[in-house]
NUTORMI-835955 format. One record per residue (C-alpha): residue in one letter; z, x, y. Coordinates in steps of 0.2 Angstrom, whole numbers, plus 2048, in hexadecimal, padded with zeros to 3 digits. Layout:
AZXY
...
# end
This chain:
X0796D2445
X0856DB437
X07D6E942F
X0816E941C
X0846FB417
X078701408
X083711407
X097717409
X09A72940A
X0AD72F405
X0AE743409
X0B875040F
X0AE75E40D
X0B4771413
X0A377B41A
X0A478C41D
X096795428
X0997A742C
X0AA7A6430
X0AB797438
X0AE785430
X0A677342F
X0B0765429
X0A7757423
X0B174641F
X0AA73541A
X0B772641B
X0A771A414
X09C712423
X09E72342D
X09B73742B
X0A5741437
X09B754439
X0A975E441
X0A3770448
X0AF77C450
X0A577C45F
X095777469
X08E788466
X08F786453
X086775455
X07677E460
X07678A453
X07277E446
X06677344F
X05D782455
X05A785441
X05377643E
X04377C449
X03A77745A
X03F769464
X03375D45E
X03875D44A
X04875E450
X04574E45A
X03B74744B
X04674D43C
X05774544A
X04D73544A
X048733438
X05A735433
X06072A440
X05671A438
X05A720425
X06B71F42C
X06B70C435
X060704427
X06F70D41A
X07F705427
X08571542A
X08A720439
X08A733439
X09573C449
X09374E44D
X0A2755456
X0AC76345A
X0BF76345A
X0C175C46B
X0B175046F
X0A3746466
X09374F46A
X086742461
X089732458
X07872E44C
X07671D442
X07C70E443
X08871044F
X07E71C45B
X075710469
X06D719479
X062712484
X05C725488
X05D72F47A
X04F71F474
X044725482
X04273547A
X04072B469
X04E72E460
X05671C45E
X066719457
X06D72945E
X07C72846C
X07C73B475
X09173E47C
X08F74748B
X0A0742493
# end
């Protein structure tokens, strides 16, 4: 089943938080969120709240995401740390109902 994409993102977006930076780039079907470090990524998902509107908030924007074709990857320099949208698919991360999601732990 092809997914036709309702949306295309082109960025390349400097973010500066403190003193460290997020680089956001779109090439279209996918947004890459690049962080400096895991830490940095914590930080912000710890401001979003509790686990459960987290969890909630995670899977709301996972099917806006799939239903608009695109794929959204958070990741430091070095490593993928979460793919969400089209492309994310994991059997467990849907267990904790957040489908569409694919968590990197490798």
């Amino acid at each position: 089943m092809t997914i036709e994409r309702l949306l295309s993102v082109d960025a390349n977006i400097t973010i500066d938080i403190g003193d460290q930076r997020v680089f956001v780039r779109g090439d279209g079907g996918s947004v890459v969120i690049e962080v400096p470090g895991i830490s940095l990524a914590f930080q912000m998902m710890q401001a979003m709240g509790s686990v459960k509107p987290v969890r909630e908030r995670v899977a709301g924007l996972s099917e806006l995401l799939t239903r608009l074709g695109l794929t959204v990857i958070i990741r430091t320099p070095s490593r993928k740390l979460i793919t969400i949208g089209r492309d994310g698919n994991s059997w467990l991360l849907k267990l904790f109902g957040v489908p569409n999601a694919t968590l990197h732990i490798s």
